[in-house]
DRENBALUM-891832 format. One record per residue (C-alpha): residue number from 1; residue in three letters; x, y, z. Coordinates in Angstrom, 3 decimals. Layout:
N
@pos = NUM; code = ala; u = X; v = Y; w = Z
...
END
This chain:
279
@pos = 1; code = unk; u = 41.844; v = 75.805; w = 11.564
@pos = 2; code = unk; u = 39.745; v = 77.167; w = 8.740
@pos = 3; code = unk; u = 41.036; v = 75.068; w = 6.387
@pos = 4; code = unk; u = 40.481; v = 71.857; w = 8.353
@pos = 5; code = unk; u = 37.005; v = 72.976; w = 8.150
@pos = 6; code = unk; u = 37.073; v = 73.321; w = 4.677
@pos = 7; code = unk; u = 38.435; v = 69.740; w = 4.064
@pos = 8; code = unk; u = 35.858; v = 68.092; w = 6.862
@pos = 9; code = unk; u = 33.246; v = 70.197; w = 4.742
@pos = 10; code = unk; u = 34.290; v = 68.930; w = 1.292
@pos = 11; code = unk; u = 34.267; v = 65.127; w = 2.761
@pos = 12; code = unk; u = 30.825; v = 65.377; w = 3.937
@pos = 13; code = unk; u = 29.826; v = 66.553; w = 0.809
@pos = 14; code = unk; u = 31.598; v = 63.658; w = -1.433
@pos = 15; code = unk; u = 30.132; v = 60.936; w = 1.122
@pos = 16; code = unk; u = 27.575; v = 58.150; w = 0.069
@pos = 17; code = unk; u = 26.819; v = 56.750; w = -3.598
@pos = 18; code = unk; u = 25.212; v = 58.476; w = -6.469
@pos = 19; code = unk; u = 22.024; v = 57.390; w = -7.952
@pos = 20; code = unk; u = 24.014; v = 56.089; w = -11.020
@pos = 21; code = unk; u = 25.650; v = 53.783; w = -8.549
@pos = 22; code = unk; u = 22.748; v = 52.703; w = -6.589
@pos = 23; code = unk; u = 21.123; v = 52.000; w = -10.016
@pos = 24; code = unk; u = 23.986; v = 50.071; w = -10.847
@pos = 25; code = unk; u = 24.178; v = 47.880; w = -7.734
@pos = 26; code = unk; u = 20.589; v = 47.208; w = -7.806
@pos = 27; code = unk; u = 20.889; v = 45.607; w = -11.121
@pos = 28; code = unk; u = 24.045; v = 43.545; w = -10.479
@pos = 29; code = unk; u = 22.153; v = 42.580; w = -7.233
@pos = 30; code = unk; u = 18.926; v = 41.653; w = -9.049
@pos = 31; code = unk; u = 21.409; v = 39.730; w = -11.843
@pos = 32; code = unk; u = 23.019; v = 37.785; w = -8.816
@pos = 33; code = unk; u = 19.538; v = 36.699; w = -7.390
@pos = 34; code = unk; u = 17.999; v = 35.452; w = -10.867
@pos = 35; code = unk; u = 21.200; v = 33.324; w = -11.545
@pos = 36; code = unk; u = 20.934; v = 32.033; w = -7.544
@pos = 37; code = unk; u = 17.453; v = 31.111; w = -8.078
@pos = 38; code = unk; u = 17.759; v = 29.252; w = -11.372
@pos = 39; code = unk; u = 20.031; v = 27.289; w = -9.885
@pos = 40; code = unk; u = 18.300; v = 25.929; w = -6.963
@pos = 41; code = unk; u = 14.901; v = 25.953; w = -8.334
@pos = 42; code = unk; u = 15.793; v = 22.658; w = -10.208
@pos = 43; code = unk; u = 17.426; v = 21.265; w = -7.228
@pos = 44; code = unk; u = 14.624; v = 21.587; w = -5.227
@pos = 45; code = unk; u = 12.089; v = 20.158; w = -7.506
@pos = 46; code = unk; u = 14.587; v = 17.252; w = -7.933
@pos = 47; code = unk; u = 14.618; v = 16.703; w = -4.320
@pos = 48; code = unk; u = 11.037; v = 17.377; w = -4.030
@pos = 49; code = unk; u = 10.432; v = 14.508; w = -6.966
@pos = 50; code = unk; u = 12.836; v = 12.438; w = -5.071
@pos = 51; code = unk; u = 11.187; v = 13.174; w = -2.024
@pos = 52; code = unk; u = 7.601; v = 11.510; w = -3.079
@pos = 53; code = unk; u = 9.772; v = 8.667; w = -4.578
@pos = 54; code = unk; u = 10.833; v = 7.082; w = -1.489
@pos = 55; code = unk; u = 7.760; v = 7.744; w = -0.255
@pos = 56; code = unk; u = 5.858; v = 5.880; w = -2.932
@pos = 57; code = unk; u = 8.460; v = 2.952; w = -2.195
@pos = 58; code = unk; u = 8.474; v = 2.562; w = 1.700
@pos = 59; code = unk; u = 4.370; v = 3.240; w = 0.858
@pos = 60; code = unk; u = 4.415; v = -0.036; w = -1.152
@pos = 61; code = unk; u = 6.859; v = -1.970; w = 1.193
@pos = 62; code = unk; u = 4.851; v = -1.267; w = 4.421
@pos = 63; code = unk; u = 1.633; v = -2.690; w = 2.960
@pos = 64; code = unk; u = 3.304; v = -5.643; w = 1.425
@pos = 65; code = unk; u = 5.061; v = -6.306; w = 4.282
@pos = 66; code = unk; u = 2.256; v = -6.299; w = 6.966
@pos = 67; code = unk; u = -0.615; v = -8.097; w = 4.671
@pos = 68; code = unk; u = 2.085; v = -10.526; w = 4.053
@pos = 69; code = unk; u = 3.395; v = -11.367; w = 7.660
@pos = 70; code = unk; u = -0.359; v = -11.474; w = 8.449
@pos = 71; code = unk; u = -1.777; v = -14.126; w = 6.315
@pos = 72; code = unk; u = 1.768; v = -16.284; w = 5.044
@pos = 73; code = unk; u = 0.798; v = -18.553; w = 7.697
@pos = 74; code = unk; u = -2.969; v = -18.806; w = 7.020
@pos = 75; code = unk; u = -4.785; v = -21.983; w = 7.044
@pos = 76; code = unk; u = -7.676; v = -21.271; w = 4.684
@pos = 77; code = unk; u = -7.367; v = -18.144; w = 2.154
@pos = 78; code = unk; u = -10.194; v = -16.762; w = -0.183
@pos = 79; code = unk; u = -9.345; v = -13.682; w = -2.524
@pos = 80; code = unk; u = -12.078; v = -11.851; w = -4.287
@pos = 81; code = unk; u = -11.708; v = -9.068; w = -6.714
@pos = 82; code = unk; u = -13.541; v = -6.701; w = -8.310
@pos = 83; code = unk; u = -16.269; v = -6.718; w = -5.877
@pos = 84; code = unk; u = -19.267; v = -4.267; w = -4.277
@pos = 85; code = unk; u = -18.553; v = -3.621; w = -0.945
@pos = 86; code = unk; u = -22.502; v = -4.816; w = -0.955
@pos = 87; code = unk; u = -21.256; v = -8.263; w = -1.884
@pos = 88; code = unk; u = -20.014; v = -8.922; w = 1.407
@pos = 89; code = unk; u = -22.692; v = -7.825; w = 3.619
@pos = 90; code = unk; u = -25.846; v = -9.256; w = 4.761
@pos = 91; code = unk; u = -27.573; v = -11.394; w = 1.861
@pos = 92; code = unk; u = -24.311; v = -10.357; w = -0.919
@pos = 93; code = unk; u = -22.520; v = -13.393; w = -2.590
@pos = 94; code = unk; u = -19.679; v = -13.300; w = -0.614
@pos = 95; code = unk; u = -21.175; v = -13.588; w = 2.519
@pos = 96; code = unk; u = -22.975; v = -16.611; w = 1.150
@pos = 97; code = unk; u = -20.268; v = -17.976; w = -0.485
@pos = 98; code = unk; u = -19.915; v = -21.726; w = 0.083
@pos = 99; code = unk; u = -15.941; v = -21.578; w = 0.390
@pos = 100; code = unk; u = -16.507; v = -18.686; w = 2.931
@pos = 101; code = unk; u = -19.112; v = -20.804; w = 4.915
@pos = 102; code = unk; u = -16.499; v = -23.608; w = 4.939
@pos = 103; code = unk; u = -14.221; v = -21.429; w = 6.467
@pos = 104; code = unk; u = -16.340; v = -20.383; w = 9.058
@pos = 105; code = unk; u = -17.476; v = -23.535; w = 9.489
@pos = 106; code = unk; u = -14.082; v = -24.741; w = 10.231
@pos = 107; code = unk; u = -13.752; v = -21.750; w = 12.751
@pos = 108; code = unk; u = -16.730; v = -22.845; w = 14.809
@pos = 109; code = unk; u = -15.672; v = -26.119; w = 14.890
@pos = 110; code = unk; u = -11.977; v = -24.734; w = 16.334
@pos = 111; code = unk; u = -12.743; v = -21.510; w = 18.139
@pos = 112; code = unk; u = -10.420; v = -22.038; w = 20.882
@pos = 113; code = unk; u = -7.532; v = -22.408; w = 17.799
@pos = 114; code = unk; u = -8.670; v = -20.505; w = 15.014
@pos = 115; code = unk; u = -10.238; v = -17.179; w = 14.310
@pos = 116; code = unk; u = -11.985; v = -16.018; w = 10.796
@pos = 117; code = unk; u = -10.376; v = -12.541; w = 10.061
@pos = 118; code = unk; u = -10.626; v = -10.389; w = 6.041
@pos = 119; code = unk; u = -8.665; v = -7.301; w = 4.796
@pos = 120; code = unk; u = -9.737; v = -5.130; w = 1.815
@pos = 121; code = unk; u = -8.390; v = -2.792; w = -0.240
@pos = 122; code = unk; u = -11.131; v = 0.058; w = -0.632
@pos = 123; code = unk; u = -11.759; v = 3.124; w = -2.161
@pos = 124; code = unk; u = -12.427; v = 5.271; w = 1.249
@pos = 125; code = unk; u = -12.040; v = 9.298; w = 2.144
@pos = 126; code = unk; u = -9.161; v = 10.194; w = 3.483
@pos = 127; code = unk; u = -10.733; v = 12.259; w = 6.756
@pos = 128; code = unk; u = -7.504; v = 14.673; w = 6.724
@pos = 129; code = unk; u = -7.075; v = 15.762; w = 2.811
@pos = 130; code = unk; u = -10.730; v = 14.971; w = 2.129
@pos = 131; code = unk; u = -9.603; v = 13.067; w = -1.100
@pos = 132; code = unk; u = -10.658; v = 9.367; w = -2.045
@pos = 133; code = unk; u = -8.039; v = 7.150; w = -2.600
@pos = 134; code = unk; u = -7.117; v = 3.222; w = -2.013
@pos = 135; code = unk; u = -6.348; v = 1.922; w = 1.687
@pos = 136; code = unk; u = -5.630; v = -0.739; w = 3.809
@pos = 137; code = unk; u = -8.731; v = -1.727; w = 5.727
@pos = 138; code = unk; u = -9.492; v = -4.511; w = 8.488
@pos = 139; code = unk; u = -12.822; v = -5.760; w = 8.098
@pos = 140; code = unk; u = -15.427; v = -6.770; w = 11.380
@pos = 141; code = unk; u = -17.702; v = -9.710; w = 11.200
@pos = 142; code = unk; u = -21.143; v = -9.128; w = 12.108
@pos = 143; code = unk; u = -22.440; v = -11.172; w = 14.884
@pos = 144; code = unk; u = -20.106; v = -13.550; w = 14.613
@pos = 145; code = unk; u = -21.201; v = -14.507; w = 11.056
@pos = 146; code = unk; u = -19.803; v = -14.510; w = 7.458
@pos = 147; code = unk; u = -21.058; v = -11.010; w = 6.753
@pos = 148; code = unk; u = -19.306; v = -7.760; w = 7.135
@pos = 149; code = unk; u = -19.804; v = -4.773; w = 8.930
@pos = 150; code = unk; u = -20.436; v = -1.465; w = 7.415
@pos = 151; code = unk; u = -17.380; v = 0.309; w = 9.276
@pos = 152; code = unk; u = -13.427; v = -1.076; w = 7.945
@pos = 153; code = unk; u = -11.035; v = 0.485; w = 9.639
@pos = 154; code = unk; u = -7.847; v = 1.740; w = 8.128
@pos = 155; code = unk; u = -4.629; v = -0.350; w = 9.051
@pos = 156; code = unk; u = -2.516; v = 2.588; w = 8.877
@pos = 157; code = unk; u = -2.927; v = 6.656; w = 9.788
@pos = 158; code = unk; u = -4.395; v = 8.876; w = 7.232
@pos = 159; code = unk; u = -1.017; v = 10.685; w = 7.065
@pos = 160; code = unk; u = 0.558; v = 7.730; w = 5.627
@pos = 161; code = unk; u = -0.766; v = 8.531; w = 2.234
@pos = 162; code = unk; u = -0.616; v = 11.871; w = 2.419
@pos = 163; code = unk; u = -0.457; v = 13.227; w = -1.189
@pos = 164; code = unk; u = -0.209; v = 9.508; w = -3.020
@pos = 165; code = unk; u = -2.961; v = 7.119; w = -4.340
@pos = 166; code = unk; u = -2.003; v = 3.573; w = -4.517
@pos = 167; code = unk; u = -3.486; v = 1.687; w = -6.866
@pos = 168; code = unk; u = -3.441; v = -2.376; w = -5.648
@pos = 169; code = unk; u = -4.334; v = -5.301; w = -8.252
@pos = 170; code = unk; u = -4.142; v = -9.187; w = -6.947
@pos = 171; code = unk; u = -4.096; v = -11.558; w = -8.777
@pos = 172; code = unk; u = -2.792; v = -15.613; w = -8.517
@pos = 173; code = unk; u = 0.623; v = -17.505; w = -9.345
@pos = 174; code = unk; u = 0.577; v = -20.457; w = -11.791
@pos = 175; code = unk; u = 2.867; v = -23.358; w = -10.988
@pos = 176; code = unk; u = 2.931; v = -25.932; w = -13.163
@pos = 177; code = unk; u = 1.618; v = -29.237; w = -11.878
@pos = 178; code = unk; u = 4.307; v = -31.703; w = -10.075
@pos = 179; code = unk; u = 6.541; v = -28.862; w = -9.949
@pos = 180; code = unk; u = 7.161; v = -27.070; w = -6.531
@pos = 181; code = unk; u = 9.569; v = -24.347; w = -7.680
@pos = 182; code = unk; u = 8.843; v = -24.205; w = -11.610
@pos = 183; code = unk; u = 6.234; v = -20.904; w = -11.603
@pos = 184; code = unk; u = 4.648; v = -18.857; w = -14.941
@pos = 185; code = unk; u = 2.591; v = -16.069; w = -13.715
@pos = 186; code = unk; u = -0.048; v = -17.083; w = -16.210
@pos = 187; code = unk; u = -2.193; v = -19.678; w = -17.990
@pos = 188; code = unk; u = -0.868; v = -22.874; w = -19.495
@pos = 189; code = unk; u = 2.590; v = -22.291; w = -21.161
@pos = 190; code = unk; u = 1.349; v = -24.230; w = -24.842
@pos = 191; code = unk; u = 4.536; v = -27.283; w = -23.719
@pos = 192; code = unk; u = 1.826; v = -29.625; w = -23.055
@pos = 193; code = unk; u = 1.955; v = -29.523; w = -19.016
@pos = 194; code = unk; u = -0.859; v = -27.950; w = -17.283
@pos = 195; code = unk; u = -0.755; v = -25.127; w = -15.029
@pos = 196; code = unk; u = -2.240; v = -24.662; w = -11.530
@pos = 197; code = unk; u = -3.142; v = -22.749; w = -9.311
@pos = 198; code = unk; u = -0.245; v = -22.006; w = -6.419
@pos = 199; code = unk; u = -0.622; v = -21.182; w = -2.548
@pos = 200; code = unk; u = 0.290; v = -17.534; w = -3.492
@pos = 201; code = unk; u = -0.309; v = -14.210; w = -4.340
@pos = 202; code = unk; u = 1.134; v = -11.351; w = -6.434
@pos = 203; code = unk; u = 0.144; v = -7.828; w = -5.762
@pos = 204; code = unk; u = 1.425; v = -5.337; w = -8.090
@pos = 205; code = unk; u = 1.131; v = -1.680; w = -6.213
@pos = 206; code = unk; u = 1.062; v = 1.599; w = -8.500
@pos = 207; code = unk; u = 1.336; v = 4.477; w = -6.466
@pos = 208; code = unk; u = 0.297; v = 7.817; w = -8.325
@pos = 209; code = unk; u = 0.455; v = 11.478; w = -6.830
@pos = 210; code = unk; u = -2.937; v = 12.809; w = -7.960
@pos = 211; code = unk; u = -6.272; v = 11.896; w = -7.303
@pos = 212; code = unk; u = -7.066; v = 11.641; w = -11.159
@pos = 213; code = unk; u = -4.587; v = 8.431; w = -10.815
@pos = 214; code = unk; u = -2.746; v = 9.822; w = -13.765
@pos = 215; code = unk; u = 0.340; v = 10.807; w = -12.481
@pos = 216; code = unk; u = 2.739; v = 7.222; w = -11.708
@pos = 217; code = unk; u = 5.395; v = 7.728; w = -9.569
@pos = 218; code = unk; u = 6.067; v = 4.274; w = -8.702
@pos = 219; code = unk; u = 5.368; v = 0.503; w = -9.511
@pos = 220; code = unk; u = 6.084; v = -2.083; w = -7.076
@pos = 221; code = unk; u = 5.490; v = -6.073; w = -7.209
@pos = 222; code = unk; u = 5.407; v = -8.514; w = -3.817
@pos = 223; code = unk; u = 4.614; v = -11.518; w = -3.523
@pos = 224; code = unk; u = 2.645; v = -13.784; w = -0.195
@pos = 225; code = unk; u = 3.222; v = -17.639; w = -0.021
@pos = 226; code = unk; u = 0.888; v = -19.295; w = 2.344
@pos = 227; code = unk; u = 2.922; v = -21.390; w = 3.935
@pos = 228; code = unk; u = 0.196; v = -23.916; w = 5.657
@pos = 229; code = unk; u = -1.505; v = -24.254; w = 2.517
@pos = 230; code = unk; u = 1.426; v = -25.426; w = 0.237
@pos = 231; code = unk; u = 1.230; v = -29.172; w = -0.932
@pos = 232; code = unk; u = 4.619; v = -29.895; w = 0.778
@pos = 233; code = unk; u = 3.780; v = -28.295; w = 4.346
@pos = 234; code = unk; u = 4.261; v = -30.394; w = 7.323
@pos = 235; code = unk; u = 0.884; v = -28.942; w = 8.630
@pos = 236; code = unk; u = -0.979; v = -29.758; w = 5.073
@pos = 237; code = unk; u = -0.006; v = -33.551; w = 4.371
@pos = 238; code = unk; u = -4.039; v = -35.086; w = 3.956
@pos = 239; code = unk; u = -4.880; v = -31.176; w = 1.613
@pos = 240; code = unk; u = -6.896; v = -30.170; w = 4.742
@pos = 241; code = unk; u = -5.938; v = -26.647; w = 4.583
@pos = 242; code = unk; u = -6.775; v = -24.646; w = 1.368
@pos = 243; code = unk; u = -6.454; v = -21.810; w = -0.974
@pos = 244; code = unk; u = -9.413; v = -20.787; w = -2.610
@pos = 245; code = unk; u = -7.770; v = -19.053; w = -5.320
@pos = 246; code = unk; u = -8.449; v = -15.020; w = -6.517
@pos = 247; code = unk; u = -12.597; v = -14.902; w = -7.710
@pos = 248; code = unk; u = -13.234; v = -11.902; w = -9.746
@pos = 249; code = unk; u = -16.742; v = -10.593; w = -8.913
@pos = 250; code = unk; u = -17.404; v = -7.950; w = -12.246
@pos = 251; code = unk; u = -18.780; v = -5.476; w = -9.803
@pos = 252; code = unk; u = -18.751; v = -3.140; w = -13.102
@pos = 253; code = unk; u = -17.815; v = -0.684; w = -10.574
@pos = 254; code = unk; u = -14.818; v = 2.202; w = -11.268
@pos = 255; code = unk; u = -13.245; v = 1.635; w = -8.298
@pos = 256; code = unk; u = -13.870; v = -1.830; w = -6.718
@pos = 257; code = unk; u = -13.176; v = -3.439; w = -3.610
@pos = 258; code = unk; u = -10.840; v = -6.556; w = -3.186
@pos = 259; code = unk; u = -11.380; v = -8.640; w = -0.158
@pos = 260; code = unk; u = -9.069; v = -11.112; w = 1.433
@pos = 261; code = unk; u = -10.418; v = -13.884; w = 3.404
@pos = 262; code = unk; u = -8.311; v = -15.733; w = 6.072
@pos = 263; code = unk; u = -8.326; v = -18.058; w = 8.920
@pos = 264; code = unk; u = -5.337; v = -17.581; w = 11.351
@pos = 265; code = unk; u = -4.322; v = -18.988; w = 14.485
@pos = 266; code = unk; u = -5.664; v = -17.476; w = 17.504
@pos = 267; code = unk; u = -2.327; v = -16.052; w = 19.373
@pos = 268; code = unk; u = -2.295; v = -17.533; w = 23.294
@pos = 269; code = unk; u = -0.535; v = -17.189; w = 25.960
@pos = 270; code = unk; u = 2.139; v = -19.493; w = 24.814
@pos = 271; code = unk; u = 2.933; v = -17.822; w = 21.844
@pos = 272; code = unk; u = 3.186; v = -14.752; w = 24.112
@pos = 273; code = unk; u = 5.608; v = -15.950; w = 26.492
@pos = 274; code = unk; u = 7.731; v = -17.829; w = 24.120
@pos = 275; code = unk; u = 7.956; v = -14.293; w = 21.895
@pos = 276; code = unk; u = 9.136; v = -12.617; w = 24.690
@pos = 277; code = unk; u = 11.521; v = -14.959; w = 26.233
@pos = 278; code = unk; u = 13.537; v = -15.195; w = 22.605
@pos = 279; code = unk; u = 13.829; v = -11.124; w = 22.212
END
């Protein structure tokens, strides 16, 4: 009995680790964490880079997409660039511009038809993140005239661009003349045969990630045919329906507004009904 006492006695004094071993394990465990964490650091910066990619790209797509499907079957289209937002209000040269008066004028003339309607791309605060940045906007006439309200309204939730800045240039496709499916994005091509002016648009969208627009994380290209307005359109035989073309308005400003004019097709109960019988 005593020396089963003496053995239980010599166990309990031989149990746990020594403080060369805890030592020890604490540095193997600290070597194991360091060579964890260097592994998946990169992989989560590449999935964090990846991450703002796609978001850069479905960014770009959405806003091609909807300006396109909204004005590719315009009637009249004016495009103006580097402009004030001033320029389109009360007494500013777009509002008194005569291919804007013949749109509206048109309008008037049709209101049961046609409706006067203008998007912009403008520099506006984003009310969440409290950072300025390029949006989407639909424009309000005032009092039913050709000048603008002081109050666009973004197209699409703040959170859409949360943490990217798009940067959106427009600018007009050069056909050359006769030719319906010959294009040069550009002035005439020196072979002799003049260029003009075709019833498109290209919109190159640079998306960065920081406000200082410094930081590009994606470049993306689309292009808007207005259908009613081409040459060849069953709707456009007599050259009723026009595009204006892209007028730069060297606002001198470092981040100017571009405005884009249309006159659509008011929808009616028709176009409701048949919509909903074909889905």
């Amino acid at each position: 009995m005593k020396r089963l006492k003496r053995l239980l006695r010599r166990k309990r004094k031989n149990s746990g680790f020594t403080l060369v071993e805890l030592v020890v394990s604490c540095g193997l465990l600290g070597i194991l964490i360091v060579g964890v964490t260097a592994f998946i650091g990169p992989v989560l910066r590449s999935a964090a880079e990846n991450e703002k990619n796609v978001r850069a790209t479905l960014l770009t797509q959405t806003i091609d997409e909807f300006v396109s499907r909204s004005t590719r079957d315009s009637y009249y289209v004016a495009v103006f660039t580097d402009a004030k937002r001033s320029d389109a209000y009360d007494g500013g040269d777009i509002a008194k511009n005569e291919n804007i008066k013949a749109m509206k004028d048109f309008v008037d003339k049709n209101k049961e038809i046609y409706e006067l309607k203008c998007f912009s791309y403008s520099w506006a605060e984003d009310t969440q993140s409290h950072e300025y940045k390029y949006m989407l906007m639909t424009e309000k006439f005032k009092n039913a005239s050709t000048a603008l309200e002081n109050n666009p309204a973004p197209v699409f939730e703040y959170c859409f661009y949360d943490g990217l800045f798009p940067q959106i240039t427009v600018e007009p496709i050069m056909v050359k003349k006769g030719s319906a499916d010959s294009s040069d994005e550009g002035s005439d091509s020196g072979s002799g045969s003049k260029n003009e002016v075709a019833a498109a648009l290209k919109t190159t969208y640079t998306v960065y990630t920081k406000q200082d627009m410094k930081n590009e994380e994606f470049i993306g290209v689309g292009y808007t045919e207005f259908c009613n307005v081409r040459v060849d359109s069953d709707d456009n035989k007599t050259m009723k329906f026009k595009f204006y073309g892209v007028t730069p308005m060297d606002s001198g400003e470092d981040h100017p507004t571009t405005f884009i004019y249309y006159v659509a097709r008011r929808p009616n109960r028709f176009d409701v009904t048949s919509s909903s019988s074909t889905t």
